[in-house]
C-alpha positions in Angstrom: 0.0 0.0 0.0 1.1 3.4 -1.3 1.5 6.2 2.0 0.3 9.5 1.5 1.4 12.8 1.8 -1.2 15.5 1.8 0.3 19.2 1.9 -2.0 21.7 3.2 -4.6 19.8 5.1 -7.5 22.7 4.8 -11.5 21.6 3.8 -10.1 19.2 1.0 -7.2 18.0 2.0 -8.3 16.8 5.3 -12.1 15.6 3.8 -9.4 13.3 1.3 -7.5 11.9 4.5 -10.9 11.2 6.2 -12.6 9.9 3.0 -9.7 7.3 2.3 -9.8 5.8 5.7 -13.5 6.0 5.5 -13.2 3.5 2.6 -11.2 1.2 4.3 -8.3 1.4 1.5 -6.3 2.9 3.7 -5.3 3.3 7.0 -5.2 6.7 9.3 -1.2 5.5 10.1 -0.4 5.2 6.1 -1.1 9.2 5.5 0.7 12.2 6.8 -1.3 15.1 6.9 0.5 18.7 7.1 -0.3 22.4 8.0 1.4 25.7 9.5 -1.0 25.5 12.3 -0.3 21.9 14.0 -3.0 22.9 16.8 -5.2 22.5 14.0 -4.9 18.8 13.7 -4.7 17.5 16.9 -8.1 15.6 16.3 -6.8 14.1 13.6 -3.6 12.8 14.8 -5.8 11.7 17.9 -7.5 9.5 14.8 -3.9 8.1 13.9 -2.9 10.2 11.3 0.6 11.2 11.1 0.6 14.7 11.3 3.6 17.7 11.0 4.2 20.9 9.9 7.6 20.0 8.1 6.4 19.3 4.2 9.8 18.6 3.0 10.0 15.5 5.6 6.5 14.5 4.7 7.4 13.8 1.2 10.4 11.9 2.2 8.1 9.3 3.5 5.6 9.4 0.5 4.8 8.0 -2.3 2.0 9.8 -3.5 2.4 13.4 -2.5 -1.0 15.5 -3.0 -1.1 18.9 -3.2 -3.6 20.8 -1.5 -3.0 24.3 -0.7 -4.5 27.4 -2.2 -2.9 28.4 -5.8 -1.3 31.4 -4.4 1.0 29.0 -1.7 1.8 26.8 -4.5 5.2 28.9 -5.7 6.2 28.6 -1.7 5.1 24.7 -0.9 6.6 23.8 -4.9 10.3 25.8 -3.6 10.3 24.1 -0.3 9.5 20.7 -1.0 11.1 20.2 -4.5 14.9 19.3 -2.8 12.8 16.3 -1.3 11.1 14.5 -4.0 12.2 11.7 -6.4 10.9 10.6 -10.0 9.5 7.3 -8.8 6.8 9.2 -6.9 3.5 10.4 -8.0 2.6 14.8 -7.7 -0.8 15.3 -7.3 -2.5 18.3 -7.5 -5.6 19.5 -6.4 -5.0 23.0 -6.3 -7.4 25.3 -8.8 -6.1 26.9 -12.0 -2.1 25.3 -11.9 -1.9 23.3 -14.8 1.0 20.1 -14.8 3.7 22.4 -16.6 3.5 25.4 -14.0 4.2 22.4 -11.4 7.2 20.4 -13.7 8.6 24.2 -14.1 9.3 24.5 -10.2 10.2 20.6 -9.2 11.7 18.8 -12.3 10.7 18.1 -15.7 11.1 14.4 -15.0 8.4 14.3 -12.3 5.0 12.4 -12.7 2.4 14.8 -12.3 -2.1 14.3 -12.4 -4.2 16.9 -11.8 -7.3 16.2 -9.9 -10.6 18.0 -9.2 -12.8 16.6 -6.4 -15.1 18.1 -4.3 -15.9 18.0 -0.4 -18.6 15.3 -0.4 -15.0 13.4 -0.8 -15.3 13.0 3.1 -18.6 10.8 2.8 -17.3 8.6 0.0 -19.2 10.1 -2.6 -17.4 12.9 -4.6 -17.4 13.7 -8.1 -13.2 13.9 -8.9 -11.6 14.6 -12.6 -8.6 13.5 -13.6 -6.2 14.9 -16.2 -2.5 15.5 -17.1 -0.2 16.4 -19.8 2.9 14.0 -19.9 2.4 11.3 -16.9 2.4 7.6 -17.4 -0.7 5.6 -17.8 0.4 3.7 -15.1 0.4 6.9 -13.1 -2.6 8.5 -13.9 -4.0 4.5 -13.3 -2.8 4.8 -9.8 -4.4 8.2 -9.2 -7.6 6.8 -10.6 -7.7 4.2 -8.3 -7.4 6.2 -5.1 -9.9 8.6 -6.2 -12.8 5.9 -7.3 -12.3 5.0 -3.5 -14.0 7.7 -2.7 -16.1 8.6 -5.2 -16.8 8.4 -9.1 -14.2 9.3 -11.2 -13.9 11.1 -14.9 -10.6 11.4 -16.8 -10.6 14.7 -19.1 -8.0 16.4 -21.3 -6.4 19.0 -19.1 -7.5 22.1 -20.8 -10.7 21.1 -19.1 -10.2 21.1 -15.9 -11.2 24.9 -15.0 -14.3 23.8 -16.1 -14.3 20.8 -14.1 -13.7 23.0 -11.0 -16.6 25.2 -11.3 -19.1 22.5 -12.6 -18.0 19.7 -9.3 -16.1 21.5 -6.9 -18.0 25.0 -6.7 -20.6 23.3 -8.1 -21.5 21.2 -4.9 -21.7 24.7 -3.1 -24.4 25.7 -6.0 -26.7 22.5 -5.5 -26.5 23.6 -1.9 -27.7 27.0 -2.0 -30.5 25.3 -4.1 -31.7 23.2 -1.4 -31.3 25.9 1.4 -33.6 27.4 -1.2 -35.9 25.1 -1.1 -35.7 23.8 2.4 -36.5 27.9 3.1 -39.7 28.0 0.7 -41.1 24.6 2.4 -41.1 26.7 5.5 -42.6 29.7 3.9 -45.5 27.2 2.7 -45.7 26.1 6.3 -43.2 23.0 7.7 -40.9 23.8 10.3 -37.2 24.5 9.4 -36.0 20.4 10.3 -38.9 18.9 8.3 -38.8 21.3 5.5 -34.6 20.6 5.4 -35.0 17.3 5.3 -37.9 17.0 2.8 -36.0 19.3 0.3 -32.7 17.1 0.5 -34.1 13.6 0.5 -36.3 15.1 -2.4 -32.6 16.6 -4.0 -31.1 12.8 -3.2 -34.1 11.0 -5.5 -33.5 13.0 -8.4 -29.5 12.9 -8.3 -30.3 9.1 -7.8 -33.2 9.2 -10.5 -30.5 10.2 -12.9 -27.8 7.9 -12.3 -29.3 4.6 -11.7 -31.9 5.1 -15.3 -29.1 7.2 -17.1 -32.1 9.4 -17.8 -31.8 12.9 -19.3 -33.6 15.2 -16.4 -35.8 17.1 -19.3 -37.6 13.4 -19.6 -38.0 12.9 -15.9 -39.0 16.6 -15.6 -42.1 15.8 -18.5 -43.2 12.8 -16.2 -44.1 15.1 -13.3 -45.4 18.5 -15.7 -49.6 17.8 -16.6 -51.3 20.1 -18.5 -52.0 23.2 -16.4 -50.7 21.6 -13.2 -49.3 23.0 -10.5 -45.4 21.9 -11.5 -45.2 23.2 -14.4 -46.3 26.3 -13.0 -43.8 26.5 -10.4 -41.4 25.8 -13.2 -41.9 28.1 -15.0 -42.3 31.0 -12.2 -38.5 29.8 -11.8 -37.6 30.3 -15.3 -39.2 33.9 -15.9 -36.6 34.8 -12.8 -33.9 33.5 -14.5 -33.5 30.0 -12.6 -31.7 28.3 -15.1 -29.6 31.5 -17.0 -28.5 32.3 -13.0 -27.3 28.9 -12.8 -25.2 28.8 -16.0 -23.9 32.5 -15.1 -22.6 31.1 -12.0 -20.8 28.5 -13.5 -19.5 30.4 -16.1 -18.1 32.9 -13.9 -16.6 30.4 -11.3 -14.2 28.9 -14.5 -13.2 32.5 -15.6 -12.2 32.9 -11.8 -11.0 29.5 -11.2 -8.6 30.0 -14.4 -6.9 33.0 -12.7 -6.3 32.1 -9.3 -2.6 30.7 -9.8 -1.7 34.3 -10.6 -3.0 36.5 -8.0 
């Protein structure tokens, strides 16, 4: 079994430690989770994870070394850990808008480097990652797969991609969020109390994500099953679309890749 370095154990870094073990493919002792602030894991090395602020001595002991900080630490965590790394281990990289180049430009051209976009419902098992890179082996990109299908589905895309991929899975679980908070808050307006009308709008969220995946349906067709003729769906459909539901939605995204694509180089 490969161990793990994760560098920068923030909201994705730490929901990857906790999703691995979660699967059982790993154990809390086999990854080595980092930050500044050590104070800030002591609940996770209390779970046995190794835990340190030293990321050159993490990667020592790696052989997958993931990347997790925010784009603007990269140059910084790239400098300081480069003088530690070897070719036989696997970079990768999680971090929003650095493509495999910017990262072989700081630690070595020789250096196997995937790009990966998941999100934070990585903690529960059930994230949405992408996977993509320029020059790394297929038995690289293979190996990153597989540690990403443990805890969750996986796509592989062409690089160029993968801003998209950020703002359509990883900000994108923050949008189908905001939509059930929306809905959970118009239940109460129509009269459940706040728990019930929560729960009712994400178990209700859950069936249709579910709906799609195990029929491979398109959502327009599920959407006509519910819609008769002057009934009370497609009424509140379409209230939704003369606000702008579905332009505000594709706006959203849109913007989140244009910001995602510029984040290395603030």
């Amino acid at each position: 079994m490969s161990k793990i370095a994760i560098i920068g154990s923030g909201n994705i870094g730490l929901s990857l430690g906790k999703g691995l073990v979660k699967s059982e493919q790993y154990a809390a002792q086999e990854i080595i989770l980092t930050r500044r602030n050590l104070a800030l894991l002591q609940h996770e090395a209390r779970l046995g994870f190794q835990v340190g602020d030293n990321n050159s001595q993490a990667v020592l002991a790696s052989d997958i070394v993931v990347l997790a900080v925010l784009p603007q630490q990269l140059k910084r965590v790239l400098d300081e850990i480069k003088g530690s790394l070897n070719d036989q281990q696997i970079i990768v990289s999680v971090v929003s808008g650095v493509t495999c180049e910017d990262i072989r430009n700081v630690i070595g051209e020789e250096m196997q480097v995937v790009r990966a976009m998941p999100n934070t419902a990585i903690v529960i098992g059930q994230s949405m990652t992408c996977i993509a890179t320029d020059l790394a082996s297929t038995e690289a990109v293979s190996s990153v797969v597989k540690l990403f299908e443990s805890v969750g589905s996986v796509v592989v895309i062409q690089e160029d991609l993968m801003t998209s991929a950020t703002a359509l899975c990883a900000c994108g679980i923050a949008f189908f969020l905001r939509a059930i908070r929306a809905a959970s808050q118009g239940g109460v307006e129509i009269g459940f109390h706040a728990h019930d009308a929560l729960k009712m709008a994400v178990q209700t969220a859950k069936g249709a994500a579910d709906l799609l995946l195990q029929t491979s349906s398109h959502p327009e067709h599920e959407i006509d099953k519910v819609t008769s003729p002057k009934g009370c769906t497609i009424a509140g459909l379409n209230e939704m679309e003369h606000h702008g539901f579905s332009s505000a939605f594709i706006k959203g995204i849109k913007l989140s890749a244009k910001k995602a694509g510029g984040l290395y180089d603030e």
